[in-house]
N, C-alpha and C positions, 0 to 999 in steps of 0.2 A: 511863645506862651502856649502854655495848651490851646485855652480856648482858642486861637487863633488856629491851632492845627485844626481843632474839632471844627470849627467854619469851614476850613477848605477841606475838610473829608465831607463835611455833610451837603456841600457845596457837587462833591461828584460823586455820581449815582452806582451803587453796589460798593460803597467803601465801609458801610453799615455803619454808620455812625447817621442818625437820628434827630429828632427836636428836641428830645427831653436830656438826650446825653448833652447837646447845647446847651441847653438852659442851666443846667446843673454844673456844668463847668463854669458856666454868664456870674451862679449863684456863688460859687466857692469866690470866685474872684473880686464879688462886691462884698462879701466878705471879709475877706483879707483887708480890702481897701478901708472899711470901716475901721477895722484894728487898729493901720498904720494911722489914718486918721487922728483918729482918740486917743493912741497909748503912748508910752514914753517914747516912740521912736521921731516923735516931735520933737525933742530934747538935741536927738541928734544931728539933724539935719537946721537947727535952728536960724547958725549963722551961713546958709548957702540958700539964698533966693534961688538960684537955678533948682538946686534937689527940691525948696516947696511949691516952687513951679509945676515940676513934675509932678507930684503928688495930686496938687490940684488939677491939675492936666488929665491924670490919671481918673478921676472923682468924676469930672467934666464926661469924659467918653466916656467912661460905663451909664452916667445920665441919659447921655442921647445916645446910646448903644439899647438903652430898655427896650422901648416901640420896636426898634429893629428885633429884637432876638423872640417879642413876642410873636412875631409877624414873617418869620422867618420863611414860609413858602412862597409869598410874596414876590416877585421877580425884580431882582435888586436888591433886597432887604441885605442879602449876606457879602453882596458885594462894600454895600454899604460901611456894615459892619468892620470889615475886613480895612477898610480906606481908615477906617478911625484908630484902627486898632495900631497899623501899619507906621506911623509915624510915633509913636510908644516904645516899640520894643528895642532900638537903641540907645533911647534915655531909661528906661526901666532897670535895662544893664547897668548904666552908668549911675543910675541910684542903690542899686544894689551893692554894688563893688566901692562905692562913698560910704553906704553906711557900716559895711564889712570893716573899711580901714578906720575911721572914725572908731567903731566899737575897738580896734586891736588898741587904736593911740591910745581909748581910753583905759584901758586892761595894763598897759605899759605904764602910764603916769601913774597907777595907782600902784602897782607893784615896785614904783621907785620909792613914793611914798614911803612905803611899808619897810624898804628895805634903809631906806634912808634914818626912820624911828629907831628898827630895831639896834642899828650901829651905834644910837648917839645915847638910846637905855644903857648897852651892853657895857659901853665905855664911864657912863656914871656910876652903874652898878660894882664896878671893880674898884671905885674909891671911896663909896661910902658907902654903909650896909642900910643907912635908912632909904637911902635912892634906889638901893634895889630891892629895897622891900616895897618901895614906890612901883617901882616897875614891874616888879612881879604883880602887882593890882592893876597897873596897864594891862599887862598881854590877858590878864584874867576878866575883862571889862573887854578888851579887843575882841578875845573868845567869843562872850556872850553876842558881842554885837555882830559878831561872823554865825555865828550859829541863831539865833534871829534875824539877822538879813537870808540867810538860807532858808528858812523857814516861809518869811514872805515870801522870796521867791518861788520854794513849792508851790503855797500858795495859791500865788498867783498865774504861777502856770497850769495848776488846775483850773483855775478860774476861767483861764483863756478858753481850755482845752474845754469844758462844759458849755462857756458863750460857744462855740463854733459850732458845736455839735446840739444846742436845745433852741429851740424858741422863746424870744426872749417876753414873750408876751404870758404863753401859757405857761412855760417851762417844762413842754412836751420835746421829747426829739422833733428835731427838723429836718427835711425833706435828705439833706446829706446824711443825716445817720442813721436814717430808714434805711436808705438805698446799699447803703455799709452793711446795718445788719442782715437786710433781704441776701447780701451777697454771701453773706458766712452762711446762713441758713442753705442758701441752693448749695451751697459745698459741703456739707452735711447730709443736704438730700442726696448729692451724688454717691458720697461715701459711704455712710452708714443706712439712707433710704428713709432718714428722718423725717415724717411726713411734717408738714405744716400748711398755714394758706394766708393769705394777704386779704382784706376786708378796705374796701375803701364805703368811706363814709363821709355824708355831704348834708349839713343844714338846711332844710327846707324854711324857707321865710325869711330867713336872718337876714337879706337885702331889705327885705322891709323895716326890720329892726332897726336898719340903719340910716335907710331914709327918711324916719318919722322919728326916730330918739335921738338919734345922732349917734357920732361912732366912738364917742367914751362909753354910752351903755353898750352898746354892741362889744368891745371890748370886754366890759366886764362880766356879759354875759358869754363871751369865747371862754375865759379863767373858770366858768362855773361848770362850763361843759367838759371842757377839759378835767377837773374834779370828778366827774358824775365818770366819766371813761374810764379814767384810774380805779373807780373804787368797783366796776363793774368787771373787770381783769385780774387775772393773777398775777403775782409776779414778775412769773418767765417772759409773759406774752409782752411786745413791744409797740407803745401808743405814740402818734407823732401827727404833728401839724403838718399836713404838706403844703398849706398857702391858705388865708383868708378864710374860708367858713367850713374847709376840707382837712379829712385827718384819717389816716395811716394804720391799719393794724395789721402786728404779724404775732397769730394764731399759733402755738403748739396743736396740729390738731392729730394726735396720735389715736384720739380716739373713734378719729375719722370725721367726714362731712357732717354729718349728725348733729356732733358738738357744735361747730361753727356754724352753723343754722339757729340751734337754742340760744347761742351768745349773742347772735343776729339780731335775735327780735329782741333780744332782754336790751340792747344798748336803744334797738328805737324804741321800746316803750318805755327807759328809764330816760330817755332823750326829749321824749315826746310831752314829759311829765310836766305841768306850769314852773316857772321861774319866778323867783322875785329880785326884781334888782331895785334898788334906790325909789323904793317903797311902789314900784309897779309891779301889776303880774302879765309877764309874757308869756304866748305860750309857741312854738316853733317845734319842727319833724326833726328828722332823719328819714334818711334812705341811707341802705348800704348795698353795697358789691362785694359776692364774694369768690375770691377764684385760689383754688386748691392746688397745689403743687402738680405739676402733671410731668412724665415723662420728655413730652418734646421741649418745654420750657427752657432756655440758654441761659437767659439773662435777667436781670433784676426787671427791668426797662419790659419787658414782653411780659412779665409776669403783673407787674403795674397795670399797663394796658387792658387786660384782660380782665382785673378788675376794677376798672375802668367804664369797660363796657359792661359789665356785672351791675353797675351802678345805674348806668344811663339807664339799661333795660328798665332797671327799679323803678328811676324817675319817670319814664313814657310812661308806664303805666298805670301809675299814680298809687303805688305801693311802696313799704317800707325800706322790703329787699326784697 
């Protein structure tokens, strides 16, 4: 499994792999596992206790894999990690390559189905003209219903395709399609010298919010902050939850630091403005970080960091940004 490679890379020292490159591989993975969870892939594994063993197995260690992968400097923590992980990865195979043959059986009996109908239409249809006028109303009802199962299907592979990539709370990108877009941007910056800059921004108070109203208001006061971001940006520019009271922006900034400065303050004082939720008024900051495309810059991950600490500064000093 990757994650498991990315453990033992970040496990030894100069293989450049990170905490956050961990955590984001940790994140894709609880990911996935929620899907298989939730989705039809229940269906298939239905009558094999061993494969929902696994599943659940699976569910289980990334549970007690969390505290680990937060805590990952810790001495132990990734051995840790690694021992959970270890006993997985030959039944994971083995559920993979189940639901592989499972899906082919089920592609096969339907295609016998099919081929089985159309012989016993074809053979009606050559003795009597009302039967194949019957049948021609089949395959034109088969049609539709192939061409609306198709459709869901789109669909719902959009569906997927947007669950994996937004949050499901604000319906902001999340932390994986940040790190996506931050990566097409540096490769732009490399290519064409497309300036741009990363802004991190962090709620001031909103732990209070949660410990005194509870975390359905906090909740619906994340959705309203989320709103007030959207309508403070344009377009092009890209906004994303990266975890709990923290959120994401990547900056067109062609028009240089300047802009991203004025867009600075306008988000904390549009941020900073009272709220009303469920007939209260709160009222809660921002602080942002802002760090600007630079030359030495590699990776997504370092350019994060940087505003990162862009952020903290803000916060020690008890200013916006």
């Amino acid at each position: 499994m990757r994650l498991e490679r990315r453990l033992d890379a970040f496990n030894v020292q100069g293989r450049g792999v990170d905490k956050d490159e961990v955590e984001l591989r940790f994140e894709i993975l609880l990911s996935r596992a929620k899907l298989l969870m939730e989705g039809g892939f229940q269906s298939i594994i239905q009558d094999d206790p061993d494969q929902q063993a696994t599943l659940h197995r699976l569910a289980d260690v990334l549970v007690l894999m969390q505290p680990l992968i937060a805590e990952l400097e810790h001495p132990g923590s990734v051995q840790q990690a690694l021992q959970l992980l270890e006993p997985l990865e030959a039944r994971l195979l083995q559920l993979a390559s189940y639901a592989q043959i499972r899906g082919g059986e089920r592609i096969a009996l339907d295609q016998q189905e099919l081929n089985r109908l159309y012989w016993i239409f074809s053979g009606l249809s050559l003795g009597l003209i009302l039967l194949g006028l019957i049948l021609i109303g089949l395959f034109s009802r088969h049609n539709q219903l192939l061409e609306r199962a198709h459709s869901d299907l789109h669909a719902l592979t959009g569906d997927l395709a947007h669950a994996a990539g937004h949050d499901a709370l604000t319906g902001l990108a999340n932390r994986a399609l940040f790190h996506e877009q931050l990566e097409k941007h540096l490769g732009r910056w490399r290519q064409e010298g497309s300036r741009f800059a990363v802004l991190c921004l962090d709620l001031d108070r909103f732990k209070s919010v949660n410990d005194t109203l509870g975390h359905e208001i906090g909740d619906v006061l994340l959705t309203v902050v989320a709103d007030r971001l959207r309508n403070c940006l344009r377009g092009d520019d890209t906004v994303a939850r990266l975890g709990g009271d923290e959120f994401g922006i990547l900056l067109e900034a062609t028009a240089g630091l300047e802009t991203c400065t004025v867009l600075a303050r306008r988000l904390v004082e549009r941020l900073s403005a009272p709220y009303s939720v469920d007939g209260r008024e709160i009222v809660i900051g921002a602080s942002v970080g802002i760090a600007p495309v630079e030359p030495d810059i590699v990776s997504p991950d370092q350019m994060l960091k940087r505003a990162d600490l862009a952020l903290y500064e803000a916060k020690s000093q008890g200013r916006g940004m």
